[in-house]
N, CA, C and O of each residue as an XYZ file, in Angstrom:
608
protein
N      22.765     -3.411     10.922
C      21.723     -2.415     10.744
C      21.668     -1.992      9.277
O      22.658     -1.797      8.572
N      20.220     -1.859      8.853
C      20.436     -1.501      7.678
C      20.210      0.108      7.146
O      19.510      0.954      7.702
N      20.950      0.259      6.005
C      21.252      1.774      5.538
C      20.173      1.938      4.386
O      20.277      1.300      3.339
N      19.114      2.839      4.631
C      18.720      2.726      3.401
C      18.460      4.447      2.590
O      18.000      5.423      3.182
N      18.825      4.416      1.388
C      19.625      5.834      0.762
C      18.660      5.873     -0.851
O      18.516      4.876     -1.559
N      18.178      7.039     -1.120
C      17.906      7.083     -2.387
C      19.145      6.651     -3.359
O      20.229      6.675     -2.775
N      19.185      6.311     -4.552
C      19.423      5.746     -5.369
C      19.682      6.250     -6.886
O      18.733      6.406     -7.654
N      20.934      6.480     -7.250
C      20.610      6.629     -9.210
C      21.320      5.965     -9.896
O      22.181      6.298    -10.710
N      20.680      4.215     -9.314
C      21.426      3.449    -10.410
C      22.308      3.192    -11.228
O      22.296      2.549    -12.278
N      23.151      3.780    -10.641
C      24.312      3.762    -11.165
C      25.212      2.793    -10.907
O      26.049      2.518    -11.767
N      25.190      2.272     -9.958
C      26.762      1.151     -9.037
C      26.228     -0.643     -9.817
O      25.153     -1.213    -10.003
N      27.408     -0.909    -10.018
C      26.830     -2.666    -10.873
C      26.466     -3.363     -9.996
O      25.896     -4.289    -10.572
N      26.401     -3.600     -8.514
C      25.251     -4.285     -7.743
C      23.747     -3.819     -8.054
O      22.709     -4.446     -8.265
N      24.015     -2.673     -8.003
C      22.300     -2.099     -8.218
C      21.595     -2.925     -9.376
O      20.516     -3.516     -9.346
N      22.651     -2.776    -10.554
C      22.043     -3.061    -11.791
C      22.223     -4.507    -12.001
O      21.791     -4.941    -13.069
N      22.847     -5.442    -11.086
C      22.808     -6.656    -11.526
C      21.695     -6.885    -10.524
O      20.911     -7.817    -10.699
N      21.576     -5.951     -9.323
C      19.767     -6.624     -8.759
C      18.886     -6.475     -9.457
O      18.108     -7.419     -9.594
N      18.691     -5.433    -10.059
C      17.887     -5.461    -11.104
C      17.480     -6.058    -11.989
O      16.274     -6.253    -12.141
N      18.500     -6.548    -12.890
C      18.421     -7.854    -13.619
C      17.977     -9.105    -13.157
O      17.259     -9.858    -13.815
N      18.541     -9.402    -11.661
C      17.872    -10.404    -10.933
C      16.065    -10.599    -10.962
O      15.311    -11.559    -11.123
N      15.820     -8.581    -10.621
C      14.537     -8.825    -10.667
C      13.265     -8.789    -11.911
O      12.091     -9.160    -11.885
N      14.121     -8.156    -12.982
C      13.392     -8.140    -14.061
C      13.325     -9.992    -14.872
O      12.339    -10.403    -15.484
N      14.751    -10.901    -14.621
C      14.673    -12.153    -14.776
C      13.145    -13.006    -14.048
O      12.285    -13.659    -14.639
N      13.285    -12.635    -12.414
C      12.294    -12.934    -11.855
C      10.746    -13.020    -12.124
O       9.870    -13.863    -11.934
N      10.823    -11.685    -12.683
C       9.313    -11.358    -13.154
C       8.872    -12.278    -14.443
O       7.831    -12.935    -14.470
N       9.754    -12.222    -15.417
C       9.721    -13.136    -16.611
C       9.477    -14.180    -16.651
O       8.842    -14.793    -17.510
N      10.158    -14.687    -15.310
C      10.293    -16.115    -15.184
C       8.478    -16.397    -14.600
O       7.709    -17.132    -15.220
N       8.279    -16.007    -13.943
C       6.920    -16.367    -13.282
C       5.960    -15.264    -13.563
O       5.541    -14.564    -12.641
N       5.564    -15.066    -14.900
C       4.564    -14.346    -15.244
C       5.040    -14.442    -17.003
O       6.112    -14.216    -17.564
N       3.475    -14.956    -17.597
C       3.469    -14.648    -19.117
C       3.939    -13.575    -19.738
O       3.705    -12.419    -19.387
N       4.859    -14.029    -21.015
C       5.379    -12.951    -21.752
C       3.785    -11.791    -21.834
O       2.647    -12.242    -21.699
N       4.054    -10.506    -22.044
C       2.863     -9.635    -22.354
C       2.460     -9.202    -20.825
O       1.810     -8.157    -20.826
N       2.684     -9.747    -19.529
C       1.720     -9.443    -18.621
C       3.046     -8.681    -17.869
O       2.715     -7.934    -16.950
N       4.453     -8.773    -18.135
C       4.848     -8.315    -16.800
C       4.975     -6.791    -16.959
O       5.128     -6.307    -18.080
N       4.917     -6.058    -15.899
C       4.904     -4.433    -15.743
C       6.388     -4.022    -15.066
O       6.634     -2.918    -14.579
N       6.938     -4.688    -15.111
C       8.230     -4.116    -14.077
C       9.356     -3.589    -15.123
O       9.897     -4.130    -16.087
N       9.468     -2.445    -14.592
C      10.365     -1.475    -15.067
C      12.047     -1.833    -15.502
O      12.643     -2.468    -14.632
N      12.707     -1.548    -16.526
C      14.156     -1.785    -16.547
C      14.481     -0.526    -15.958
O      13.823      0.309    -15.337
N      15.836     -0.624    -16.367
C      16.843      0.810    -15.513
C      16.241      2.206    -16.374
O      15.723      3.126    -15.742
N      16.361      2.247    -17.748
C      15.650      3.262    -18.259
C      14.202      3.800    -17.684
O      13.903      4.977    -17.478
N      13.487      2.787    -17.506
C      12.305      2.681    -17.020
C      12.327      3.400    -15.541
O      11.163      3.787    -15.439
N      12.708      3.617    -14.872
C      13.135      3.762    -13.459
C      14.218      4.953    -13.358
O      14.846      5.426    -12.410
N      14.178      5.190    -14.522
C      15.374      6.684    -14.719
C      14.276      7.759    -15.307
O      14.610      8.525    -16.212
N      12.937      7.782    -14.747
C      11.952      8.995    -15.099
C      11.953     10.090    -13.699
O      12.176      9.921    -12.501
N      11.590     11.253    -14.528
C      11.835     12.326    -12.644
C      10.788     12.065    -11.960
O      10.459     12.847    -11.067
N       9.911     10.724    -12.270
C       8.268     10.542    -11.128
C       8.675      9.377    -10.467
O       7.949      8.630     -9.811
N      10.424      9.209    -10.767
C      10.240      7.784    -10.052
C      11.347      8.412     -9.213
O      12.201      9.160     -9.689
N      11.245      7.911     -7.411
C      12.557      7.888     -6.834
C      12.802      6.119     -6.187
O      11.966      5.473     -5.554
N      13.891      5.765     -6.503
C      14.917      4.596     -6.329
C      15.255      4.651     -4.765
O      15.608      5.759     -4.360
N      15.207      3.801     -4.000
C      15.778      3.402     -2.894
C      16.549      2.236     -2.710
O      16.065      1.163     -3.073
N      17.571      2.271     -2.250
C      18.157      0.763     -2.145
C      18.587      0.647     -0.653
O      18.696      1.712     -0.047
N      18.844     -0.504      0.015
C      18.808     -1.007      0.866
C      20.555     -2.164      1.222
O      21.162     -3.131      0.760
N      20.620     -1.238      2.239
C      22.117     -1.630      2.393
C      22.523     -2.144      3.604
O      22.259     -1.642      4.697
N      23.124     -3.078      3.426
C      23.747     -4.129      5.257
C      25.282     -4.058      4.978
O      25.968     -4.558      4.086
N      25.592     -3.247      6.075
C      26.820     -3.346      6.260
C      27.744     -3.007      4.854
O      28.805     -3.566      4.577
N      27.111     -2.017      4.093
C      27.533     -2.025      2.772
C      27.206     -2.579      2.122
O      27.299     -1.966      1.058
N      26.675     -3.790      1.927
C      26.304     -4.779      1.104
C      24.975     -4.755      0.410
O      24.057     -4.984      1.197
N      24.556     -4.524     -0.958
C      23.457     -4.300     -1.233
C      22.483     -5.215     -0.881
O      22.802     -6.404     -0.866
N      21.090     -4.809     -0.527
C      20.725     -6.040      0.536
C      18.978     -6.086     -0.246
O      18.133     -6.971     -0.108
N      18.882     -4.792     -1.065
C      17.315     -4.719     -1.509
C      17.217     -3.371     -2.310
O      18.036     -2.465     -2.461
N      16.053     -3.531     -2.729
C      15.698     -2.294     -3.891
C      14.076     -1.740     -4.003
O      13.137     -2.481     -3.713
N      13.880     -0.256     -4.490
C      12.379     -0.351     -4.188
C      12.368      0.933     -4.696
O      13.367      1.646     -4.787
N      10.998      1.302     -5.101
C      11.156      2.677     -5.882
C       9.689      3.206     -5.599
O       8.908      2.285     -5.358
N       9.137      4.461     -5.573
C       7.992      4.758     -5.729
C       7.384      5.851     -7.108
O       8.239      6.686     -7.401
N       6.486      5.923     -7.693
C       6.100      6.380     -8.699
C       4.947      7.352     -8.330
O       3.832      7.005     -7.941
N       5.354      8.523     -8.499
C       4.150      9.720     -8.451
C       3.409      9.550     -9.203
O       3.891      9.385    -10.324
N       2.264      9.500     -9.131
C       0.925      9.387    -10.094
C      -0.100     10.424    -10.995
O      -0.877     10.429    -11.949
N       0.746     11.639     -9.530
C      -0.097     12.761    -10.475
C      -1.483     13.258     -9.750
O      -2.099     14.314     -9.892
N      -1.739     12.178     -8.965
C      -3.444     12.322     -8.473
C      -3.747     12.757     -7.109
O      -4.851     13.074     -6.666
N      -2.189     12.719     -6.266
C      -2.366     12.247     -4.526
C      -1.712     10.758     -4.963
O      -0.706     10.692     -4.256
N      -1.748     10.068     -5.417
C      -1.762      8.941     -5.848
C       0.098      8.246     -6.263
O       0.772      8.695     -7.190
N       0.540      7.173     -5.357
C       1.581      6.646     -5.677
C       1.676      5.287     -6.356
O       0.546      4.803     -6.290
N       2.254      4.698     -6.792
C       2.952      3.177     -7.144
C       4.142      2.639     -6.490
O       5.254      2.995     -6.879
N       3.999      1.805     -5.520
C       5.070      1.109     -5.729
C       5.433     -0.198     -6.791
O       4.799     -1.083     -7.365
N       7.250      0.380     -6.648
C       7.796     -0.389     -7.818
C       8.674     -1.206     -7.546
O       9.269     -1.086     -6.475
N       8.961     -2.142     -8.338
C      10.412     -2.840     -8.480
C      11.003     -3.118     -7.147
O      12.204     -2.931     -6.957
N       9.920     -3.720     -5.868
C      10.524     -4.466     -4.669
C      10.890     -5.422     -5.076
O      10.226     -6.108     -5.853
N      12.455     -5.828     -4.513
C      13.256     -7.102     -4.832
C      14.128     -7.196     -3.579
O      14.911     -6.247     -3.552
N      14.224     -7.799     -2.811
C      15.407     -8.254     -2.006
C      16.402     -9.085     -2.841
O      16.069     -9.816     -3.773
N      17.720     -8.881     -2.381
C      18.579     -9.981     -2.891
C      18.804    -11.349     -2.467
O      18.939    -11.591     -1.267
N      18.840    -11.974     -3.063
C      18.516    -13.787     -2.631
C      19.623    -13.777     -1.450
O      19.222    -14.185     -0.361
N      20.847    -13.394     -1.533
C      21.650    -13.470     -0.127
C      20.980    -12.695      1.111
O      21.247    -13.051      2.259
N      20.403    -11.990      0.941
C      19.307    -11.670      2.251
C      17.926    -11.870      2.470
O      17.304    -11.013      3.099
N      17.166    -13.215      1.897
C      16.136    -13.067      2.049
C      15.673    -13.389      3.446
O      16.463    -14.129      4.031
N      14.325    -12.946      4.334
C      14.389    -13.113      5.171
C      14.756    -12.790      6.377
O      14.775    -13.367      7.464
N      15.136    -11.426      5.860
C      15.869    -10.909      6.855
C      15.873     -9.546      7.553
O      16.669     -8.948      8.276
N      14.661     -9.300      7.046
C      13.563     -8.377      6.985
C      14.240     -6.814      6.215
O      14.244     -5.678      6.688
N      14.671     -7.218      5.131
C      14.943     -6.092      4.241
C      13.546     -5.333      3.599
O      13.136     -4.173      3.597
N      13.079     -6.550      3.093
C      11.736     -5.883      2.573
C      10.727     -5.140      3.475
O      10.043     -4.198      3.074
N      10.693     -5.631      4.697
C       9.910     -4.676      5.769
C      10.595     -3.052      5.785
O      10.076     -1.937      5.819
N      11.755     -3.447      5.751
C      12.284     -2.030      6.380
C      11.977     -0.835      5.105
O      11.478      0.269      4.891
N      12.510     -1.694      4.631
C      12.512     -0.763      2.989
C      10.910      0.168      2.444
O      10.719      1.287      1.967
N       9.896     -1.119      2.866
C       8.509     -0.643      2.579
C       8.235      0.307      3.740
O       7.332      1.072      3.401
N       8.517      0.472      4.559
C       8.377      1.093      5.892
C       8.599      2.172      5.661
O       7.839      3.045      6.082
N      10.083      2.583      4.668
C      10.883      3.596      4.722
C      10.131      4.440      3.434
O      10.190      5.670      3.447
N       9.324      3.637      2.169
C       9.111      3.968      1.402
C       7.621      4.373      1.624
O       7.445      5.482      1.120
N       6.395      3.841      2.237
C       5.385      4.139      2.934
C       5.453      5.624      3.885
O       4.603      6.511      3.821
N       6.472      5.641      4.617
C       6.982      7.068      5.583
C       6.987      7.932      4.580
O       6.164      8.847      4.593
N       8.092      7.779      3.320
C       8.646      8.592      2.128
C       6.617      9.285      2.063
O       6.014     10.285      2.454
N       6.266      7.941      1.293
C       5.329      8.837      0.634
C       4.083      9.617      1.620
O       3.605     10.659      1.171
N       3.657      9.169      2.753
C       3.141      9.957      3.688
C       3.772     11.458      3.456
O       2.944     12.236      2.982
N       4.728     11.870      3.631
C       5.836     12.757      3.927
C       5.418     13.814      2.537
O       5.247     15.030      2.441
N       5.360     12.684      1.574
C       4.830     13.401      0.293
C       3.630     14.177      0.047
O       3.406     15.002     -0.839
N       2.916     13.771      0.974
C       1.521     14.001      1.144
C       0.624     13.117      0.014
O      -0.490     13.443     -0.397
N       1.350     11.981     -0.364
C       0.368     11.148     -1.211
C      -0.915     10.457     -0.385
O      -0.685      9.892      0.684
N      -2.595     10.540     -1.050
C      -3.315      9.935     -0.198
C      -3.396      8.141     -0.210
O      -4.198      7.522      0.489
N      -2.393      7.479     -1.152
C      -3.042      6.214     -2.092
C      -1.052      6.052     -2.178
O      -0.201      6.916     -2.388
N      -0.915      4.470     -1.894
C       0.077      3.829     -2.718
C      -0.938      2.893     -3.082
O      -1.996      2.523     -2.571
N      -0.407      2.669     -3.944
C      -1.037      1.075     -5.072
C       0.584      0.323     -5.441
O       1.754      0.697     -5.355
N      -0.204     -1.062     -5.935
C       1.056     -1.697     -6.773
C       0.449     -2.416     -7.404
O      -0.621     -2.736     -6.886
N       0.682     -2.880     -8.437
C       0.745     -4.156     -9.479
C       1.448     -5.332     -9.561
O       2.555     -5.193    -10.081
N       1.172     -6.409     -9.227
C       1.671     -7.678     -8.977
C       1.250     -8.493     -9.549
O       0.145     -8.413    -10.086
N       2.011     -9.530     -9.607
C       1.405    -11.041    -10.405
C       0.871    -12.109     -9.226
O       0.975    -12.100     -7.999
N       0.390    -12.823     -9.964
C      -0.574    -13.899     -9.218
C      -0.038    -15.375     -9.075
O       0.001    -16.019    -10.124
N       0.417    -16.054     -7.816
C       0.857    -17.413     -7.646
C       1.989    -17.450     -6.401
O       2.450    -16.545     -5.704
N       2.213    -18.785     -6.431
C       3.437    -19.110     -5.477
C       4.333    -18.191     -5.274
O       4.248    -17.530     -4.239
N       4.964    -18.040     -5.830
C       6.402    -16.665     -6.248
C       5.893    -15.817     -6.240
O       6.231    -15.152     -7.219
N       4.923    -15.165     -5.462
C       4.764    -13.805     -5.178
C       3.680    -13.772     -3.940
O       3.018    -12.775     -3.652
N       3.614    -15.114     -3.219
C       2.932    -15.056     -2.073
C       3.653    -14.484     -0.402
O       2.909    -14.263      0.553
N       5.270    -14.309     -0.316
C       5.800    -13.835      0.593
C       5.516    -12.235      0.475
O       4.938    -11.613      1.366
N       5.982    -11.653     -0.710
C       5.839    -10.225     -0.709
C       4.423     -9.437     -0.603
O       4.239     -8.350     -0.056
N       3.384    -10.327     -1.320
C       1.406    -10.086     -0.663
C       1.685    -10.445      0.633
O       1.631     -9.328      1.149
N       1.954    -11.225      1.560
C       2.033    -11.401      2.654
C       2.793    -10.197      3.607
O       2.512     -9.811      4.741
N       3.708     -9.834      2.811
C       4.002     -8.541      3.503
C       3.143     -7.100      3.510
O       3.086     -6.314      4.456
N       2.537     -6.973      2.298
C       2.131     -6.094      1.858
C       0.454     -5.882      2.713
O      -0.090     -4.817      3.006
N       0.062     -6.986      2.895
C      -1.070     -7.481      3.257
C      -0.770     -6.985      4.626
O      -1.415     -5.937      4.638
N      -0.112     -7.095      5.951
C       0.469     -6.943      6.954
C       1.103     -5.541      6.925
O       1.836     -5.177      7.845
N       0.838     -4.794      5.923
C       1.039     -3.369      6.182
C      -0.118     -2.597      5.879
O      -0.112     -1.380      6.065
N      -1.076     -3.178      5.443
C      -2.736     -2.505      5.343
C      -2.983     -2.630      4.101
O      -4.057     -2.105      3.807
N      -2.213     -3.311      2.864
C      -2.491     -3.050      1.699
C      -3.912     -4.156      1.120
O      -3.851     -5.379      1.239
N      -4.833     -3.598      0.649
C      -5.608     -4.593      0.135
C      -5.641     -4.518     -1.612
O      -5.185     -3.680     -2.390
N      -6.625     -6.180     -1.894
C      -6.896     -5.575     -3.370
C      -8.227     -4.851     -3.252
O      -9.077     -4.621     -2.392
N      -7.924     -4.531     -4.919
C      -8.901     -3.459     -5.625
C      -8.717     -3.525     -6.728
O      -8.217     -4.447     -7.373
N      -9.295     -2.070     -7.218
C      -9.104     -2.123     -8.929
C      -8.125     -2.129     -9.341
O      -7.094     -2.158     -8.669
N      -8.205     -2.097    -10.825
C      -6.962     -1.565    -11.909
C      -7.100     -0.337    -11.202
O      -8.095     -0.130    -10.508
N      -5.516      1.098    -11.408
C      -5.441      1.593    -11.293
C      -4.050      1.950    -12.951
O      -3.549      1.172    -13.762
N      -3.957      3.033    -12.811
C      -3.451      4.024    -14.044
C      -3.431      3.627    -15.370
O      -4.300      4.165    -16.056
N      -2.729      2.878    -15.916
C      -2.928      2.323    -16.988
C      -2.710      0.704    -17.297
O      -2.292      0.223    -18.350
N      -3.038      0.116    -16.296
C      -3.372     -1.065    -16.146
C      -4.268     -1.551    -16.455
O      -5.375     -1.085    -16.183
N      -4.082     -2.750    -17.186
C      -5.924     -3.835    -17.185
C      -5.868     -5.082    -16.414
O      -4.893     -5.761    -16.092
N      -6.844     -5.205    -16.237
C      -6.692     -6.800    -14.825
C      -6.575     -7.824    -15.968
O      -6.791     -7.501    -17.136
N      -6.271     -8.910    -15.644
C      -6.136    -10.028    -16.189
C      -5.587    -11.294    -15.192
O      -4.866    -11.007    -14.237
N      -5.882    -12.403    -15.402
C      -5.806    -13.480    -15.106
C      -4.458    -12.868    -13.931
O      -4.600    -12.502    -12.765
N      -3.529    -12.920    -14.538
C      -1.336    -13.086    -14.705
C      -1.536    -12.125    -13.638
O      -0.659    -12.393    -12.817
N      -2.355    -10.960    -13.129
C      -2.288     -9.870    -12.056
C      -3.244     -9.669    -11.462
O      -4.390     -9.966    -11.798
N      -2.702     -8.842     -9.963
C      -3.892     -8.285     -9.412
C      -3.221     -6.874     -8.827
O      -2.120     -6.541     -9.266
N      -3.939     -5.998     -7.771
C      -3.501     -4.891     -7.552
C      -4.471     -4.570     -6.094
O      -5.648     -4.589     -5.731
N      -2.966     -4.240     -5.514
C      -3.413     -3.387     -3.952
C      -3.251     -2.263     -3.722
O      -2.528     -1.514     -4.379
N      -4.024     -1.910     -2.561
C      -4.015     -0.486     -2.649
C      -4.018     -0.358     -1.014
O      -4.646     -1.100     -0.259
N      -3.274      0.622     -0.670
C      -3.207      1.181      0.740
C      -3.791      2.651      0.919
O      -3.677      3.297     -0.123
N      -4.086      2.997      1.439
C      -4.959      4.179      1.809
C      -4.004      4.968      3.030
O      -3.809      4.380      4.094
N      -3.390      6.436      2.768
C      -2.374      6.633      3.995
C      -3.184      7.804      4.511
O      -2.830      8.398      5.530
């Protein structure tokens, strides 16, 4: 069963998932286009950190970003390659979707890149009501991205 607990980045699993996922992004998206946050980045008071835990074992990561408007972001979803599949990322978005209801946010959005390597997590996202749409906050569209938006 999995444990899932806000987060302050602090423990070196956290931060070597992280690295996993900021590598990730690099890797499959042009220098200039990627948006994903480092640990500093993710250490602002509009962001809260969730991580995702099996049996102790860090199993996933996920954060949401107040916008200011009604309006959220999700951030920095990454499962860890030893659990993919295993429905970490459901639970986690589930938990983080509830979060922001709870918040009374009317809007999560996210920013994503475009291709192969990022067709499981649209597939999830897609299967929780999220569609595209516009740019949202300080984003510009381009080729390398697109952006969904859920309505809660």
């Amino acid at each position: 069963m999995f444990s899932i607990r806000q987060d302050d980045l602090s423990g070196d699993d956290v931060r070597a998932l992280l690295a996993i996922h900021l590598a990730g992004m690099a890797q499959n998206t042009p220098p200039g286009h990627v948006f994903a946050l480092d640990l500093s980045g993710l250490r602002t008071s509009d962001i809260t950190v969730w991580t995702v835990r099996d049996d102790g074992v860090l199993a996933g990561i996920g954060a949401l970003k107040a916008l200011g408007d009604g309006s959220s972001e999700l951030k920095s979803m990454r499962t860890h390659p030893d659990h993919l599949r295993k429905g970490v990322a459901a639970a986690l978005l589930d938990h983080i979707l509830d979060e922001a209801a709870t918040r009374g946010y009317r809007r999560v959005s996210l920013e994503t890149g475009v291709g192969d390597s990022f067709d499981a997590a649209l597939a999830l996202y897609r299967k929780r009501g999220f569609a595209n749409g516009e740019a949202f906050a300080d984003y510009a569209p381009s080729a390398f991205n697109q952006f969904l938006h859920l309505t809660l």
